[in-house]
TORKE-69811 format. One record per residue (C-alpha): residue in one letter; z, x, y. Coordinates in steps of 0.2 Angstrom, whole numbers, padded with zeros to 4 digits, always signed. Last residue first. Example, Ala and Ser with C-alpha at 12.3 -4.5 7.8 and 13.67 -1.06 7.14 Angstrom:
<recs>
S+0036+0068-0005/A+0039+0062-0022/
</recs>
This chain:
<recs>
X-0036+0088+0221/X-0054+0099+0216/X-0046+0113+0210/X-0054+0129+0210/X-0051+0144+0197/X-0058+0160+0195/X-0056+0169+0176/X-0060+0183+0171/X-0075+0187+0158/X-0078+0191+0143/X-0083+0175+0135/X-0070+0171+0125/X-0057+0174+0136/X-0063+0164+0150/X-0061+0150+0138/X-0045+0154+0133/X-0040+0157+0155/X-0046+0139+0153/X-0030+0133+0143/X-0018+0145+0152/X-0026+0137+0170/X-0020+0120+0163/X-0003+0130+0159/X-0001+0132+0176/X-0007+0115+0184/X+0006+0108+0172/X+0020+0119+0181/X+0013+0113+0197/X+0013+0095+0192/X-0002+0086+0187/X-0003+0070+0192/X-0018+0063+0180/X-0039+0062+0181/X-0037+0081+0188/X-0054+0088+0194/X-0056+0107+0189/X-0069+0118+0196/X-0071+0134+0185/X-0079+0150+0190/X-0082+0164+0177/X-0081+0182+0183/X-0091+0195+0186/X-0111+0194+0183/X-0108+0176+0185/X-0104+0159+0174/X-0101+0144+0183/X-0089+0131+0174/X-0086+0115+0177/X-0069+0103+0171/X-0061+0088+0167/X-0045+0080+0168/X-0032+0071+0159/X-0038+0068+0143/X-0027+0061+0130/X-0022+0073+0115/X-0005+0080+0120/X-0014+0087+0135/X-0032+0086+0136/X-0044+0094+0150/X-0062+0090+0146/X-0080+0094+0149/X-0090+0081+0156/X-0100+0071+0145/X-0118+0066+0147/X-0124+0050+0137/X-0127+0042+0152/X-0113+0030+0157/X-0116+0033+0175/X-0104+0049+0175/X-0097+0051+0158/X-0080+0060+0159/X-0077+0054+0177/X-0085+0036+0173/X-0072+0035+0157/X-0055+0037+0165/X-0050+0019+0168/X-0055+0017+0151/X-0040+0029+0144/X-0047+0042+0135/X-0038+0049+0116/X-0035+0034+0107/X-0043+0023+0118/X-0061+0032+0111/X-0070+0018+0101/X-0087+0026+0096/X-0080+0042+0090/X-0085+0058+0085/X-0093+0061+0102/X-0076+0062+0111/X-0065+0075+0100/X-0082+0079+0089/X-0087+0090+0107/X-0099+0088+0119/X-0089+0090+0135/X-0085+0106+0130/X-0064+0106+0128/X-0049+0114+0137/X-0033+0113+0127/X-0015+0108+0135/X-0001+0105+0119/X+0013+0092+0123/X+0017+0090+0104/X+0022+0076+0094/X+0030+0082+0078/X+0025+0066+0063/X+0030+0068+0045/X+0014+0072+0036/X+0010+0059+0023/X-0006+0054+0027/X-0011+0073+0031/X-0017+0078+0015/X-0024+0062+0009/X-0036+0064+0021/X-0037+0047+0033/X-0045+0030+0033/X-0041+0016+0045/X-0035-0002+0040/X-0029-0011+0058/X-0015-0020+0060/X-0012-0009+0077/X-0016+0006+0067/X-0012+0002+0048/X-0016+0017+0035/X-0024+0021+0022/X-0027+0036+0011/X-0043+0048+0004/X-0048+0061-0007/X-0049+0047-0024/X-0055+0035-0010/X-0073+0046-0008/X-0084+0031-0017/X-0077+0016-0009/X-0078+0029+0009/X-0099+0032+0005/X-0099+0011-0001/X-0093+0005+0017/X-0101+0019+0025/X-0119+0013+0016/X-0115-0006+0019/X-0111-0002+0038/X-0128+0006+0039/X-0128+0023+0042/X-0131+0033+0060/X-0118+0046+0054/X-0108+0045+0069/X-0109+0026+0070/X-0107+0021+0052/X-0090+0033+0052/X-0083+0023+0065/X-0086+0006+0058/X-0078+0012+0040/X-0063+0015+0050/X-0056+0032+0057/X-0040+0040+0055/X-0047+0052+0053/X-0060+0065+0061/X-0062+0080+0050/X-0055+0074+0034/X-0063+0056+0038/X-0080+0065+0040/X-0080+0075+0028/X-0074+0062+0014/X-0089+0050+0021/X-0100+0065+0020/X-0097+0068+0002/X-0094+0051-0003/X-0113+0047+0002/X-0120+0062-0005/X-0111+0058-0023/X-0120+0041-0019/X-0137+0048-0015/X-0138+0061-0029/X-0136+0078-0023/X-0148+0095-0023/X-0136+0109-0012/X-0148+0121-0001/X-0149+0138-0008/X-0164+0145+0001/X-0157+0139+0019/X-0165+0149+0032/X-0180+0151+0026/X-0183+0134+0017/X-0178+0129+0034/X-0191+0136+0044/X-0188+0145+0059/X-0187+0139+0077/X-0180+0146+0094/X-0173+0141+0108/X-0176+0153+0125/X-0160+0160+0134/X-0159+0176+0125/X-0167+0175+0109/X-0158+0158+0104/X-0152+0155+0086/X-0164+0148+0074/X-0166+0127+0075/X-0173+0120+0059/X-0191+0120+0053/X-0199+0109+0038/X-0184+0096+0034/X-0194+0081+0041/X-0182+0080+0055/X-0187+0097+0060/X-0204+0094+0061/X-0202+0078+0069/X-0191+0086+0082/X-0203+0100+0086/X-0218+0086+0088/X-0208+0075+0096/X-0202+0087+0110/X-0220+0094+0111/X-0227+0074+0113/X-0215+0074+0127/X-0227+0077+0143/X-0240+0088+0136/X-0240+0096+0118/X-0258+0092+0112/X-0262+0099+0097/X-0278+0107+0094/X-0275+0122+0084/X-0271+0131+0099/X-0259+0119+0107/X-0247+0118+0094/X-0247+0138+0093/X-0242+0137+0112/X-0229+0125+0109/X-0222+0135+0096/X-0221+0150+0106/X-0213+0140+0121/X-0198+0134+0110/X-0196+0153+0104/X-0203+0159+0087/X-0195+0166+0070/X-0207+0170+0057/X-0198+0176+0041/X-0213+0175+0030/X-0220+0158+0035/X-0216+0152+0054/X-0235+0151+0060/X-0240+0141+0042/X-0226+0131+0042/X-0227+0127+0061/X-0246+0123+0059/X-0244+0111+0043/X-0231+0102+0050/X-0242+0099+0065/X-0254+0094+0057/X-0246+0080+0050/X-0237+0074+0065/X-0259+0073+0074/X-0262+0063+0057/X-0250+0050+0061/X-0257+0050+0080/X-0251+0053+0094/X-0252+0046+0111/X-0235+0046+0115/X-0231+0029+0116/X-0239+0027+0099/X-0229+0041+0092/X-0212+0033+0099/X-0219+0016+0092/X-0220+0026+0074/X-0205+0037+0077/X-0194+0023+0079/X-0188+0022+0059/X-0191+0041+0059/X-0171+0042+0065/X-0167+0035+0049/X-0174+0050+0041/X-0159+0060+0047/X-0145+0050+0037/X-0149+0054+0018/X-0163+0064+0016/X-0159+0076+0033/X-0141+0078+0025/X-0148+0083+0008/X-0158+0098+0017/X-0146+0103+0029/X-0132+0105+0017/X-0134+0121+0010/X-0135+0128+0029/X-0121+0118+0033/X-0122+0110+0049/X-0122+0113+0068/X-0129+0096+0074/X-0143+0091+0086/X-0145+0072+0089/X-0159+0060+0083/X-0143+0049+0075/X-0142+0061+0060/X-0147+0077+0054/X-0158+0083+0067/X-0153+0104+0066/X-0143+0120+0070/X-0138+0131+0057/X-0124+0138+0050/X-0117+0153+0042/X-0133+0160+0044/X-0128+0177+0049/X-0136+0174+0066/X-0125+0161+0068/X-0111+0173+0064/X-0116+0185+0077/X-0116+0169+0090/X-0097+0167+0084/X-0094+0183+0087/X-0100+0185+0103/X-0093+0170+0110/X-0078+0176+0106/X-0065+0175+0092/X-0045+0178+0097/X-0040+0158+0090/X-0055+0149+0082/X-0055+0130+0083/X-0058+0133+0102/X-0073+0145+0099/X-0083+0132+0088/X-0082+0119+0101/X-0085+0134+0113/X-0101+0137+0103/X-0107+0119+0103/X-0105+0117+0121/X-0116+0131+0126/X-0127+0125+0114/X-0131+0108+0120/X-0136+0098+0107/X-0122+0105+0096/X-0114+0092+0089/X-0100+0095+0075/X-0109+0090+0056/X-0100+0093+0040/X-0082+0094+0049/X-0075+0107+0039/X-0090+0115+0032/X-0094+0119+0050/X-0076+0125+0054/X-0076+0137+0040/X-0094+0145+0040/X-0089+0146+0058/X-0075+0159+0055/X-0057+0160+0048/X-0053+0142+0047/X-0033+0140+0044/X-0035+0125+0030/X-0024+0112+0020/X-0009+0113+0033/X-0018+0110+0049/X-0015+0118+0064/X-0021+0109+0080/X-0036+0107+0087/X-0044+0107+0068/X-0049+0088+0072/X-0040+0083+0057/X-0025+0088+0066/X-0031+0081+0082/X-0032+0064+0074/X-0016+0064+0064/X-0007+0067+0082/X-0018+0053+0088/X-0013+0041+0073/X+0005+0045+0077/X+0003+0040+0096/X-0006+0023+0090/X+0009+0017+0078/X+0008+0018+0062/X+0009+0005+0050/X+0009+0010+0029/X-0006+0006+0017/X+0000+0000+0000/
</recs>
């Protein structure tokens, strides 16, 4: 029988599992750990994506994580919801079968806006495979430009589509950047051991990642982040239950690791500075927990899909935050969403002093109120 818990414990449970606080069934010690964690963290923007990494890893730098990424310890790719994630390598294939393809449901009127044609998608399968084979690596612009000379026109956003159709049908995946510049590889490449799984073991393998790294979350929640149909996250979590517990927020059944469901509860009045694109927020469709609404334009401006980076304390966010990165030292503007004390003040400066740790670079601060 499921037990009641009140909101604050489900938080506490939910920055666990979020690896933003230490966790008693694992103490990641590099990306490959943090990845396979979570199964998928988004990474559309990549700046974000590596601090998201960075934050779950005490003393690493951006340095380090990025020389992991080019050790293939993840890669970047489409795997659901037409978003950018880091995944697995040997997951990134059966990922792609299972929740990616449902983005391609649109791509037919998305084509036909775009002026393409099926056979024009085709092609360009056959192109990128060819120019990528043997190790090939090329920047976003290189690709586009081999596009282009075999006929294919990349103009306006048929490039975009092209690169993400590729990707989505599992022939290219998203190399680390050269410099500034994207680059693509192909995933046979970059993943030569990818996992073969039947759809219902993959099923409870995402839904048991995705409530170890999110929970406690409800079957609703975990058909929004993986882009599933309710049935599916319904029958993914049926088939995962072995790995998983209950309980009752507000009367409500959420799932969580069976690890942490018992854990007795130790609030903590932790400050931690977040990319705006981060499992904390994006993981989640319903986000009380963790931002109160009155909050919600200053995290997402306009309501369009871009969130600001993130001041929390004891898991409730309570600012955010902008960075500018020079030669010398790293800027950040903060805008308190709280009263924030002068002693708080201090320790929200420990928080983005981290950051400025990880990449190099001493911090300047500038608060906005």
């Amino acid at each position: 029988m499921s037990r009641e818990i009140t909101e604050s414990e489900a938080l506490d449970l939910r920055m666990t599992s979020l690896l933003l606080r230490p966790h008693l069934s694992i103490r990641p010690g590099g990306v490959a750990d943090v990845v396979q964690w979570f199964g998928a963290m988004q990474a559309q923007d990549l700046a974000s994506g590596l601090w998201s990494l960075g934050a779950r890893l005490p003393g690493q730098t951006v340095a380090d994580v990025q020389a992991a990424l080019e050790r293939r310890e993840a890669l970047r790719t489409w795997p659901m919801r037409g978003t950018v994630h880091l995944v697995p390598p040997a997951d990134a294939r059966w990922m792609l079968e299972l929740t990616g393809v449902r983005s391609l449901s649109g791509s037919a009127t998305r084509r036909a806006q775009l002026g393409l044609t099926e056979a024009d998608e085709g092609r360009a399968l056959d192109v990128l495979g060819e120019a990528l084979a043997g190790g090939g690596r090329l920047t976003r612009a290189q690709c586009l430009a081999t596009l282009r000379e075999a006929g294919i026109g990349t103009d306006g956003q048929r490039g975009y589509h092209l690169l993400w159709y590729a990707s989505v049908r599992g022939v290219t995946c998203v190399a680390p950047n050269v410099g500034t510049e994207q680059t693509f590889a192909l995933l046979d490449e970059w993943a030569p051991e990818s996992r073969d799984l039947e759809r219902d073991e993959a099923l409870a393998l995402l839904a048991h990642r995705y409530v170890r790294g999110h929970g406690p979350v409800t079957a609703r929640e975990f058909a929004g982040w993986s882009g599933l149909t309710l049935t599916d996250a319904r029958r993914g979590l049926a088939a995962a239950e072995g790995l998983l517990s209950t309980v009752r927020v507000d009367g409500e059944p959420m799932h969580v690791d069976a690890a942490l469901a018992e854990l007795p509860r130790v609030p903590l009045d932790d400050v931690l500075a977040l990319p705006g694109f981060d499992e904390y927020l994006l993981g989640y469709r319903d986000r009380r927990l963790m931002l109160d609404p009155a909050h919600q334009q200053a995290v997402v401006p306009g309501n369009n899909g871009i969130f600001q980076a993130t001041v929390v304390r004891a898991g409730r966010v309570v600012g955010v935050w902008k960075r500018k990165v020079g030669r010398a030292a790293v800027t950040v503007t903060i805008q308190p969403l709280t009263t924030l004390d002068t002693a708080a003040r201090a320790r929200v400066e420990q928080s983005l002093a981290r950051y400025a740790d990880f990449l190099g670079l001493p911090p300047r601060f500038d608060w906005l109120a």
